[in-house]
Biotite code that builds the C-alpha atoms (Angstrom):
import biotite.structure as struc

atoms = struc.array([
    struc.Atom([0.000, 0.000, 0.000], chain_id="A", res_id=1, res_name="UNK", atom_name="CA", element="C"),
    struc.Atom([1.271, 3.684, -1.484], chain_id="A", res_id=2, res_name="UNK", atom_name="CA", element="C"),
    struc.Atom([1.180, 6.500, 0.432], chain_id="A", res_id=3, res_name="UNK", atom_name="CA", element="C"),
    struc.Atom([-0.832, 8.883, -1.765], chain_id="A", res_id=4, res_name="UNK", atom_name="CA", element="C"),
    struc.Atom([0.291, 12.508, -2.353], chain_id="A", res_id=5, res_name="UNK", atom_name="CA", element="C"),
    struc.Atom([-3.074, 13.395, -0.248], chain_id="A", res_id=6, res_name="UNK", atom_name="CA", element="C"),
    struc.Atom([-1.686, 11.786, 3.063], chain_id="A", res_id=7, res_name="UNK", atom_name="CA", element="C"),
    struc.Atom([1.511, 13.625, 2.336], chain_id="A", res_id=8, res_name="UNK", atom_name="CA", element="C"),
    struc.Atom([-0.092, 17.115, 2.276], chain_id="A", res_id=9, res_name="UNK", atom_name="CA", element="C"),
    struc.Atom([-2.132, 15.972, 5.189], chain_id="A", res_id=10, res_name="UNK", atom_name="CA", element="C"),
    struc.Atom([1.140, 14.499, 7.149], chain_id="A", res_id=11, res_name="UNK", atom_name="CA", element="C"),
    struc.Atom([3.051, 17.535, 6.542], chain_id="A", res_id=12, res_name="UNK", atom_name="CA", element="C"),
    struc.Atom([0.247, 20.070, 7.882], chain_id="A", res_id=13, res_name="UNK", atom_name="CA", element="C"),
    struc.Atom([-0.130, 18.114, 11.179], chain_id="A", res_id=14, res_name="UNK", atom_name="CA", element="C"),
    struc.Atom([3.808, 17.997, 11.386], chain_id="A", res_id=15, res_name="UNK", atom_name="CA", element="C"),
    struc.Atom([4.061, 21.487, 13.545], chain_id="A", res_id=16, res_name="UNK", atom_name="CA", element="C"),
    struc.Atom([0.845, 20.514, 15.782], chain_id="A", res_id=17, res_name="UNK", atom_name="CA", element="C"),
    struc.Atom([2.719, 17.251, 16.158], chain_id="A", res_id=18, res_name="UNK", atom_name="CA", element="C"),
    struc.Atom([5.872, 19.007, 16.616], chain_id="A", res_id=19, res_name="UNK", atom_name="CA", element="C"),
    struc.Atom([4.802, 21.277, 19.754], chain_id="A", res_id=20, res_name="UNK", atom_name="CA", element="C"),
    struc.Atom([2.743, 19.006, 21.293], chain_id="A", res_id=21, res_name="UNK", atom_name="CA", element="C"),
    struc.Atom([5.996, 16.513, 21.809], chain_id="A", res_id=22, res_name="UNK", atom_name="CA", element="C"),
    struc.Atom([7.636, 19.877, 23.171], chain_id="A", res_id=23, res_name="UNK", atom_name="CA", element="C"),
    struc.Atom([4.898, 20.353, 25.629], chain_id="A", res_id=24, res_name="UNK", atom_name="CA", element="C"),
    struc.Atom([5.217, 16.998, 26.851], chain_id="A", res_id=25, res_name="UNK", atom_name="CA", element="C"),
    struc.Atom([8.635, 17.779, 27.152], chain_id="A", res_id=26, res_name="UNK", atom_name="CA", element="C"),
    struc.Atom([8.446, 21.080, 29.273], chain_id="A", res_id=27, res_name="UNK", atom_name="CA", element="C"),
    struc.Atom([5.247, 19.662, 31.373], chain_id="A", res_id=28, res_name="UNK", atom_name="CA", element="C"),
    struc.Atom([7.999, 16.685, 32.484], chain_id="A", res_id=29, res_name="UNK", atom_name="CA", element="C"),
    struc.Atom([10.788, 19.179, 33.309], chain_id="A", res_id=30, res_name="UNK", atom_name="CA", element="C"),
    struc.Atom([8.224, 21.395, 35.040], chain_id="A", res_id=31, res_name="UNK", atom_name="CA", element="C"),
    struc.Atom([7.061, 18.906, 36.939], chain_id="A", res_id=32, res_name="UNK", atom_name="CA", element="C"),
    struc.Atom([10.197, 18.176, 38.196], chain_id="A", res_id=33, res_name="UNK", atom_name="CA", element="C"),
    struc.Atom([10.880, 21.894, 39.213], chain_id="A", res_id=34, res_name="UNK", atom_name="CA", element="C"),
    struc.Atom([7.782, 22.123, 40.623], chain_id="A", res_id=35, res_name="UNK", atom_name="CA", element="C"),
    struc.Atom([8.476, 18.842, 43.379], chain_id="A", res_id=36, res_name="UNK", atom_name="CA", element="C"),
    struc.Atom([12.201, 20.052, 43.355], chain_id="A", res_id=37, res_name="UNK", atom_name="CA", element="C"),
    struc.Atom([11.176, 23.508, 44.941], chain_id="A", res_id=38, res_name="UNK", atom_name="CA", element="C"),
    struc.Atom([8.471, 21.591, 47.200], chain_id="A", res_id=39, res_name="UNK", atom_name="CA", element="C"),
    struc.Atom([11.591, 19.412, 48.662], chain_id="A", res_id=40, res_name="UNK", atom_name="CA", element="C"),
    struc.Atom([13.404, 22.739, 49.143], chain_id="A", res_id=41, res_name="UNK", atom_name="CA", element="C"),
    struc.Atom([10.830, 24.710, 51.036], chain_id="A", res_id=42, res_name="UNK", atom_name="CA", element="C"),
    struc.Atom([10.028, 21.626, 52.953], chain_id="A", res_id=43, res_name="UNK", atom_name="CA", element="C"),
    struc.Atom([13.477, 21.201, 54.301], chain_id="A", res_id=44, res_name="UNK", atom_name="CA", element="C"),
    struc.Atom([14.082, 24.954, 54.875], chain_id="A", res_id=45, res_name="UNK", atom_name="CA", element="C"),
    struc.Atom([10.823, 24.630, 57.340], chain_id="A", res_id=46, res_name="UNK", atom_name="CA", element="C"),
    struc.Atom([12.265, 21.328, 58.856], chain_id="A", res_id=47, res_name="UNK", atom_name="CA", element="C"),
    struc.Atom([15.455, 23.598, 59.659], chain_id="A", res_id=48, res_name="UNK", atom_name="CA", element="C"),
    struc.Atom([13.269, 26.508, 61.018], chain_id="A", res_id=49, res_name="UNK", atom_name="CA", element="C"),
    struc.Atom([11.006, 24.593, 63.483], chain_id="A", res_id=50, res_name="UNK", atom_name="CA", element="C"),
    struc.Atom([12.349, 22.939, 67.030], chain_id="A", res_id=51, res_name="UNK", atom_name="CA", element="C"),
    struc.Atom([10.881, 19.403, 67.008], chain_id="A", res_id=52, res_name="UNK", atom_name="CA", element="C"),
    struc.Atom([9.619, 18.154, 70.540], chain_id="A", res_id=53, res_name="UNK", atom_name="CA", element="C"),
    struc.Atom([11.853, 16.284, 72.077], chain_id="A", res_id=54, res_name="UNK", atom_name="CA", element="C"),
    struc.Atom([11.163, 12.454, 73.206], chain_id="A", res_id=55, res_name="UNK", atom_name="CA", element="C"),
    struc.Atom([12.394, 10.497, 76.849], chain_id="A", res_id=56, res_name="UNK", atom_name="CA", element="C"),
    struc.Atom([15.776, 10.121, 77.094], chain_id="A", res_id=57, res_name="UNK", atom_name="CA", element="C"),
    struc.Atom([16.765, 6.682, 77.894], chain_id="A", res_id=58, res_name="UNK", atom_name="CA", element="C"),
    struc.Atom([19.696, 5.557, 80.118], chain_id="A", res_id=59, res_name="UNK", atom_name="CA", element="C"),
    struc.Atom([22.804, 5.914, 78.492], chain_id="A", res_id=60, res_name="UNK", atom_name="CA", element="C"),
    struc.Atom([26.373, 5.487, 79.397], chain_id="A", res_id=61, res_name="UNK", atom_name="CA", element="C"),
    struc.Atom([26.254, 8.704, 81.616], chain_id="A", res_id=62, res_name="UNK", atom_name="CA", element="C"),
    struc.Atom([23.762, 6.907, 83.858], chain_id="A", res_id=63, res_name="UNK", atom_name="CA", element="C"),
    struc.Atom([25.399, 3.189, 84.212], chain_id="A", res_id=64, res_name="UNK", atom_name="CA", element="C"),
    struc.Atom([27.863, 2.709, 87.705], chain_id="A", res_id=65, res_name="UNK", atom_name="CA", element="C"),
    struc.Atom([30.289, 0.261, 88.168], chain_id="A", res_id=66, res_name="UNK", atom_name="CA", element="C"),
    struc.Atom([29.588, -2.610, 89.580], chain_id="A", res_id=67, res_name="UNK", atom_name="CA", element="C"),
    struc.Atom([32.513, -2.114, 92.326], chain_id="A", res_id=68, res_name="UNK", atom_name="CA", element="C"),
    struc.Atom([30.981, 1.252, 93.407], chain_id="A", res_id=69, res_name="UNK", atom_name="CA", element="C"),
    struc.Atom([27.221, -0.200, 93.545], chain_id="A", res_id=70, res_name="UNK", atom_name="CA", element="C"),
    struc.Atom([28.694, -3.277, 95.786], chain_id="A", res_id=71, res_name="UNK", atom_name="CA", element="C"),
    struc.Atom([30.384, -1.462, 98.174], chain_id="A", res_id=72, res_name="UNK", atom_name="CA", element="C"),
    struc.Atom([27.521, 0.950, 98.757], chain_id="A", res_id=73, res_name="UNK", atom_name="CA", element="C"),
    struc.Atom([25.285, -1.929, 98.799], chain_id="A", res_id=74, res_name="UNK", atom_name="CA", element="C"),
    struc.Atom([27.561, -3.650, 101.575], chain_id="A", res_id=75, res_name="UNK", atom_name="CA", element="C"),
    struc.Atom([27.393, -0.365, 103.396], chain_id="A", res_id=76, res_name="UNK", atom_name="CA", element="C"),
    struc.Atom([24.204, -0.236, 103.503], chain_id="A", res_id=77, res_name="UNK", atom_name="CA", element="C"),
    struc.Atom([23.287, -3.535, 104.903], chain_id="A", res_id=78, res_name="UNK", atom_name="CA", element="C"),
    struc.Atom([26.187, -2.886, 107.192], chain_id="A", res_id=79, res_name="UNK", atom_name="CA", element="C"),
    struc.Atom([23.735, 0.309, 108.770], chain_id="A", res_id=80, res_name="UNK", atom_name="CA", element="C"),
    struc.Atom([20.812, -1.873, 108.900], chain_id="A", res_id=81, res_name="UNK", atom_name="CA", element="C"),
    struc.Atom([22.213, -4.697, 110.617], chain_id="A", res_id=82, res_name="UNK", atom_name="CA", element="C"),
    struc.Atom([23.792, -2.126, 113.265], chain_id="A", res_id=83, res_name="UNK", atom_name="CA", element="C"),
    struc.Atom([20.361, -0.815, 113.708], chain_id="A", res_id=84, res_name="UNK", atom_name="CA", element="C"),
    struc.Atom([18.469, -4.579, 113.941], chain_id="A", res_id=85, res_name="UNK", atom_name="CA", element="C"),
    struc.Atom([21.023, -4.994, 116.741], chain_id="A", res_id=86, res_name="UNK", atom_name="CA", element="C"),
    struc.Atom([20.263, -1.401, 118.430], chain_id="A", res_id=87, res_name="UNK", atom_name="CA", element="C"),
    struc.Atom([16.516, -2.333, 118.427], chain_id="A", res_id=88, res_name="UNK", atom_name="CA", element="C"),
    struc.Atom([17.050, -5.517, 119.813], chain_id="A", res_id=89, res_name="UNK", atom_name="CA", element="C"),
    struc.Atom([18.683, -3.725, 123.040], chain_id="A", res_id=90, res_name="UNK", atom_name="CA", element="C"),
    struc.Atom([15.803, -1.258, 123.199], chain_id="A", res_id=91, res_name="UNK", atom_name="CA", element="C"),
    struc.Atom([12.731, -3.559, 123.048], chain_id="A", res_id=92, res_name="UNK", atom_name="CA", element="C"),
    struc.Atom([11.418, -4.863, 126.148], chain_id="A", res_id=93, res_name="UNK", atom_name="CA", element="C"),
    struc.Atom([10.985, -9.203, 126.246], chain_id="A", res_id=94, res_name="UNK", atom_name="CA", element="C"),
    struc.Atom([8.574, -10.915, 128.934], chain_id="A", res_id=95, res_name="UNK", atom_name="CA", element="C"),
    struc.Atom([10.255, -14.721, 128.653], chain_id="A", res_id=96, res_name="UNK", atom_name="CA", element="C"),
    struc.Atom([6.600, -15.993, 129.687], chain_id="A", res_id=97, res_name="UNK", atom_name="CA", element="C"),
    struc.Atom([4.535, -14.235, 127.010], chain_id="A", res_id=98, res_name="UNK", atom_name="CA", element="C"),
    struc.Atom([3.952, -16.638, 123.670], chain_id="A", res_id=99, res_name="UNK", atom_name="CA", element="C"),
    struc.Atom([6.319, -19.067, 125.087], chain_id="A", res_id=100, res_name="UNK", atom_name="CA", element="C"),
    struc.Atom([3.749, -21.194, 126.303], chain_id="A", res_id=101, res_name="UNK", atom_name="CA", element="C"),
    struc.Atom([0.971, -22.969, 123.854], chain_id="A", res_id=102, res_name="UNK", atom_name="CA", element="C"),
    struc.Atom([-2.713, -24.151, 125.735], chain_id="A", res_id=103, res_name="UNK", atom_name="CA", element="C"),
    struc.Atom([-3.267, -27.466, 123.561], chain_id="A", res_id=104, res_name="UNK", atom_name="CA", element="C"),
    struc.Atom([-5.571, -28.635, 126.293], chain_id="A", res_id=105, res_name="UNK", atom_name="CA", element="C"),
    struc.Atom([-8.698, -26.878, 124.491], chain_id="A", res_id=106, res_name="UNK", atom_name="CA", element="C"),
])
């Protein structure tokens, strides 16, 4: 099948529609493009102007003891409170006939 001199005239009329339509698909992608570029731009400019809220802390190195410090003060402690068991001990008043002897007689 011949292309007739009819299609030619027609083809060749169309070819500058055809020709800036492909352009304007062009220039639509690249503006596109410029248009999310400058979106990602403002949106980190605003990201470097506003103070986020800050979350909980959790325990770091700053907070952890060594285990030699915790011991001792741990033995010191129990040290304190078995000085002041004993004090009590001296200070509390014991009848040796009160709950020493059981009724099982009924």
């Amino acid at each position: 099948m011949a292309i007739q001199p009819i299609d030619l005239q027609t083809l060749f009329l169309r070819l500058n529609q055809i020709g800036q339509e492909q352009s304007a698909e062009r220039n639509a992608l690249l503006q596109g493009q410029a248009v999310a570029g400058s979106e990602i731009a403002r949106r980190s400019e605003l990201e470097k102007s506003v103070v986020r809220e800050s979350h909980d802390v959790e325990g770091g190195p700053e907070q952890l003891h060594d285990d030699d410090e915790s011991n001792a003060e741990q033995k010191q402690d129990h040290s304190r409170h078995d000085r002041s068991d004993s004090s009590d001990d001296l200070e509390v008043f014991r009848d040796p006939d009160l709950g020493r002897n059981v009724d099982v007689s009924g």
